[in-house]
C-alpha positions, 0 to 999 in steps of 0.5 A: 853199771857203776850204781849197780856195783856200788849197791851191791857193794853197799849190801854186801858191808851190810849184810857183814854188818848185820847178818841175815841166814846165809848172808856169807854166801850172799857176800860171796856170790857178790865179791865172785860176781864182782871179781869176775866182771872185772876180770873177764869184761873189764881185762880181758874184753875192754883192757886188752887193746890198751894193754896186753899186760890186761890177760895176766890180770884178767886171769888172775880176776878170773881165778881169784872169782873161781876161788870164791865160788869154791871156797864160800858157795861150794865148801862154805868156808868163808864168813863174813863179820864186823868188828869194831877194832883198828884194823875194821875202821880202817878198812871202813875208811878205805871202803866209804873213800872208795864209794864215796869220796873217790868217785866225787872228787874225780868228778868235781876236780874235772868240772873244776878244771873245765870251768876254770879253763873257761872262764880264764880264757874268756877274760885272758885270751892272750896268755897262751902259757895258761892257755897250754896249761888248762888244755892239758888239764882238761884232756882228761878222758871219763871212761867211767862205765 
């Protein structure tokens, strides 16, 4: 599902960047899918048993996807344009971490950490200090979907 987001997410900054005839409702049919995925699979059906504080958020995604519905494919009151100005490049920033970076580095850091604690522990058995330590660091769980 995650390269099913991250294209959707891919069309929806080009479909901003160059628009095509009814480009804002297509955005807005993505951001209201995404949104309301998060809020009713990811809150409210898996998040809960961890946290119950995850039915306030949940709601909220919720809500916030109902809004989009209203506002951008019934009302039609949401466009969607790319500028070139300080506060778009910043924003391009974040979202080029956040589909790129962000998921790679996450990744690396724990393969980085599993083989070191490997390697390390085939050449320095006795150090149980380290030992402790690269076990700690390689309990990291991927709950990546």
């Amino acid at each position: 599902m995650q390269i099913l987001f991250n294209l959707l997410a891919v069309a929806a900054i080009l479909l901003a960047i160059k628009p095509i005839r009814n480009s804002n409702r297509i955005i807005v049919a993505i951001l209201a899918f995404l949104w309301l995925w998060m809020g009713i699979v990811y809150h409210l059906m898996f998040f809960t048993g961890i946290n119950k504080a995850a039915y306030v958020f949940g709601a909220a995604y919720v809500v916030q996807g109902g809004l989009f519905v209203f506002a951008g494919l019934i009302r039609s009151d949401l466009s969607f344009r790319h500028r070139l100005n300080a506060v778009t490049i910043f924003g391009d920033l974040l979202v080029l971490y956040a589909l790129i970076i962000y998921p790679f580095r996450a990744t690396s850091l724990v393969m980085l950490i599993r083989n070191l604690r490997h390697s390390v522990f085939r050449v320095r058995r006795q150090s149980s200090r380290l030992e402790f330590c690269c076990g700690l660091m390689s309990t990291y769980r991927d709950t990546s979907w």
